[in-house]
mmCIF file of the C-alpha atoms, coordinates in Angstrom:
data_MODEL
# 
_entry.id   MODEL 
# 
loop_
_atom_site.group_PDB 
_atom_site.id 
_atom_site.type_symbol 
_atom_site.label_atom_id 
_atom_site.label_alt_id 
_atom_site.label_comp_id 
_atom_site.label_asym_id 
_atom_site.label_entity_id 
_atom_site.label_seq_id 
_atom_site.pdbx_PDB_ins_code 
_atom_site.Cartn_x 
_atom_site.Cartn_y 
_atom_site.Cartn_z 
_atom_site.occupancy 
_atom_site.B_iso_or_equiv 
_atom_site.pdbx_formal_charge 
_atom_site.auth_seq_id 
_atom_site.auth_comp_id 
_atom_site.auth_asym_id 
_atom_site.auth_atom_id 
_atom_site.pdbx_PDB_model_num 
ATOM 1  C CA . UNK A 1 1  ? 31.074 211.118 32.279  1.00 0.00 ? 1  UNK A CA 1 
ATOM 2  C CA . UNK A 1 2  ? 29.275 207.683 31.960  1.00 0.00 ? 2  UNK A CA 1 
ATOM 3  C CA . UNK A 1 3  ? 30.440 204.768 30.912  1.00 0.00 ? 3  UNK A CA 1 
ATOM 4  C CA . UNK A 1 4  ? 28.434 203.435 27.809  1.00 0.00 ? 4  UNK A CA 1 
ATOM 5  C CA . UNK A 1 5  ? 28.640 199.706 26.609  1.00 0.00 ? 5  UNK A CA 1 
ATOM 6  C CA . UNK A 1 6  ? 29.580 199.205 23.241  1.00 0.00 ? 6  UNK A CA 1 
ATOM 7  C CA . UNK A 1 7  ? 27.572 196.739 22.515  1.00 0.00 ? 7  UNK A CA 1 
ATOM 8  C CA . UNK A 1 8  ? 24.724 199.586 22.945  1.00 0.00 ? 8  UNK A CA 1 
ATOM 9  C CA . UNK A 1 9  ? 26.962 202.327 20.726  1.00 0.00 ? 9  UNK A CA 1 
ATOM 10 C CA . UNK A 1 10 ? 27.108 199.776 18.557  1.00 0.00 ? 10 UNK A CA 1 
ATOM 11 C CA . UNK A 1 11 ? 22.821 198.725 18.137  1.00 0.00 ? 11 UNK A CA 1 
ATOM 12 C CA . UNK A 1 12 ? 22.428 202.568 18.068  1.00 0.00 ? 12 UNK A CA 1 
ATOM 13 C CA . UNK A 1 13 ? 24.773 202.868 15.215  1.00 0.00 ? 13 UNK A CA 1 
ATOM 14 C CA . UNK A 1 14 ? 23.296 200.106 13.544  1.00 0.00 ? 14 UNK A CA 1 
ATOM 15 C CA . UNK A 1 15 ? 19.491 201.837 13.977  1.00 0.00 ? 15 UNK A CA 1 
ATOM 16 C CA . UNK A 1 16 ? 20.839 204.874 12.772  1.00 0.00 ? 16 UNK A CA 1 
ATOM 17 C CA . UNK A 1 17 ? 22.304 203.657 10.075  1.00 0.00 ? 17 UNK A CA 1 
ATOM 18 C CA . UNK A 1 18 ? 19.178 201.733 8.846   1.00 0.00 ? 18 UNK A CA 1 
ATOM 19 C CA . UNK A 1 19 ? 16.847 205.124 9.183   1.00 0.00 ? 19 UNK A CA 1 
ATOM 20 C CA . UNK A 1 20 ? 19.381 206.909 6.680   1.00 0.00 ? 20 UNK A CA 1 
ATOM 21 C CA . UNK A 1 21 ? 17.746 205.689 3.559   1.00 0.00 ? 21 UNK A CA 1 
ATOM 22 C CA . UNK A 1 22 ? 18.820 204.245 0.451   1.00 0.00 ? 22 UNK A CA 1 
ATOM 23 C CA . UNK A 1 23 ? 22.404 206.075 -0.012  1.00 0.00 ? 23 UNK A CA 1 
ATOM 24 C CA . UNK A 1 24 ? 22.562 208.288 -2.790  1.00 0.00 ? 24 UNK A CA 1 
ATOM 25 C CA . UNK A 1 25 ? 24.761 210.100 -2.146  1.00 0.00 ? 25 UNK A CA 1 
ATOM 26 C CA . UNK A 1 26 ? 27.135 206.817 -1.907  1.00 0.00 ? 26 UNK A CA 1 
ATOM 27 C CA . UNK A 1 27 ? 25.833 206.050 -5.190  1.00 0.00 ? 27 UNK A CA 1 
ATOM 28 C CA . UNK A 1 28 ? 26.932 209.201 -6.869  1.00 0.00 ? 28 UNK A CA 1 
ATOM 29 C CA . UNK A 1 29 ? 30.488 209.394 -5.649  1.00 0.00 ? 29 UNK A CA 1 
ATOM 30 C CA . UNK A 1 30 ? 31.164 206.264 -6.990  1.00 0.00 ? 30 UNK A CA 1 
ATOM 31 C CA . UNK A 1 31 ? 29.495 206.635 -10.070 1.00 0.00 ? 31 UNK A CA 1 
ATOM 32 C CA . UNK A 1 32 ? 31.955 209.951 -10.233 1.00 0.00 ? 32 UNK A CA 1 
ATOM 33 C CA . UNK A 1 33 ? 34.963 208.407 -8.901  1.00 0.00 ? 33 UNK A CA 1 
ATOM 34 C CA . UNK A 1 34 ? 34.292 205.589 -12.232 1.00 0.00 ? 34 UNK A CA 1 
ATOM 35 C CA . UNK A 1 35 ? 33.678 207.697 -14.452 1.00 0.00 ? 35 UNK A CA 1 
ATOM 36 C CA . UNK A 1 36 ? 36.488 209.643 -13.587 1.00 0.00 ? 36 UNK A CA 1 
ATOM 37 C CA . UNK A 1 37 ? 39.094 206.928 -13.356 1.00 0.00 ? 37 UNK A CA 1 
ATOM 38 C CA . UNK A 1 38 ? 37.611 206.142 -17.372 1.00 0.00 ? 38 UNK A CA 1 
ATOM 39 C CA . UNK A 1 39 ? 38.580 209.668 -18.336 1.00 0.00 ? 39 UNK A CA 1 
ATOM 40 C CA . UNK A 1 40 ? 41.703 209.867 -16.855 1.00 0.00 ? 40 UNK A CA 1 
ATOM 41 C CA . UNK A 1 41 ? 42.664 206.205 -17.945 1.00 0.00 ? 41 UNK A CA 1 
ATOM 42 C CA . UNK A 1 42 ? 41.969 207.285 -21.208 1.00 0.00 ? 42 UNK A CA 1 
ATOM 43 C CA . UNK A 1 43 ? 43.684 210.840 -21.202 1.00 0.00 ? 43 UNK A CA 1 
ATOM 44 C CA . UNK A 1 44 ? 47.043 209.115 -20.201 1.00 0.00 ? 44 UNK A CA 1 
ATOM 45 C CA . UNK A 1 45 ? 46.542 206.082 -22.637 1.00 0.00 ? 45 UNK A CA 1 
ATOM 46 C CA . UNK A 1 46 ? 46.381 208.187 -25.402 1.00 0.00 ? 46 UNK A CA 1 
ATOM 47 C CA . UNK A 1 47 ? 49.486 209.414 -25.453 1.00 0.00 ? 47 UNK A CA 1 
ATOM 48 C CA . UNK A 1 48 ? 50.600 205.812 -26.119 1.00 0.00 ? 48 UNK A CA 1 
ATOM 49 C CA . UNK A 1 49 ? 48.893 205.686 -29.493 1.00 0.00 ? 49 UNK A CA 1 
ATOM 50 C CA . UNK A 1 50 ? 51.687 205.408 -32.103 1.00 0.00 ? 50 UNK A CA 1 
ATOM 51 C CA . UNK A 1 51 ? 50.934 207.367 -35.523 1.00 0.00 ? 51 UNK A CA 1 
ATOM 52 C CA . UNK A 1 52 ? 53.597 205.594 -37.806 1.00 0.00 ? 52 UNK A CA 1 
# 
């Protein structure tokens, strides 16, 4: 096994990082994980709502 500098793990990282593209998937979980938080905000909120 050789040893492997980090510095040099850590450029490679960096260039494969940049060749992944924009992130869309990224973008979709958190557009989920927001919407999602909305809804379930406002499914235990409701139960709050008085009727008197």
């Amino acid at each position: 096994m050789e040893h492997i500098p980090a510095a040099f793990w850590l450029t490679e990282a960096a260039d494969a990082a940049n060749q992944q593209g924009s992130g869309d998937l990224l973008r979709v979980v958190l557009v989920v994980m927001v919407l999602g938080s909305v809804l379930l905000a406002w499914f235990l909120l409701r139960g709050y709502k008085r009727d008197d």
